[in-house]
C-alpha positions as CSV (number, residue, x, y, z in Angstrom):
1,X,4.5,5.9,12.1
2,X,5.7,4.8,8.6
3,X,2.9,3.2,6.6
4,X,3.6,0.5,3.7
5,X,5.1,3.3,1.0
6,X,8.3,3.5,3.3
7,X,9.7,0.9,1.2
8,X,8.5,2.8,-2.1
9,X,11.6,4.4,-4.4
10,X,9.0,6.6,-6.4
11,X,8.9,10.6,-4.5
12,X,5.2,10.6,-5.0
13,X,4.8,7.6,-2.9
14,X,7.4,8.6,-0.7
15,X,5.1,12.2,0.1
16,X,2.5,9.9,1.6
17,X,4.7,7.4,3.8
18,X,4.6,8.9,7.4
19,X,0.2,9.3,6.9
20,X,-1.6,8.1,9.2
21,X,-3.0,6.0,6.3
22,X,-2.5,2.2,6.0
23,X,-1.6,2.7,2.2
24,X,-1.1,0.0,-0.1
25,X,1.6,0.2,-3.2
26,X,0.1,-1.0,-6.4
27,X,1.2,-4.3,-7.8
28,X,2.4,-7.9,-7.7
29,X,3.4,-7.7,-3.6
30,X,-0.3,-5.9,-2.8
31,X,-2.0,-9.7,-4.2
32,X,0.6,-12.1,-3.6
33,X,-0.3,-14.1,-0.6
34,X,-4.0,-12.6,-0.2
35,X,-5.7,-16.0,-1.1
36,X,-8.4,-13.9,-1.6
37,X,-10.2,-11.3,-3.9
38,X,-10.9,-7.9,-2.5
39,X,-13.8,-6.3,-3.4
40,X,-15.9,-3.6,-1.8
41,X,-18.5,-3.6,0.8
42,X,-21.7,-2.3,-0.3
């Protein structure tokens, strides 16, 4: 099952798109809409 770098143009991203890995590209489209800060659970 394809995972969020399906839609990515770059072939590194593209390596990692069928993982069974809910990836995350970098940039603008990973905040916009979040309403929230991500930070890590400790």
């Amino acid at each position: 099952m394809p995972n969020r770098l399906i839609d990515e143009t770059s072939p590194y991203w593209l390596q990692h798109a069928n993982n069974p890995v809910d990836w995350y590209p970098w940039g603008e489209r990973r905040w916009s809409g979040r309403g929230q800060t991500i930070s890590p659970s400790c």
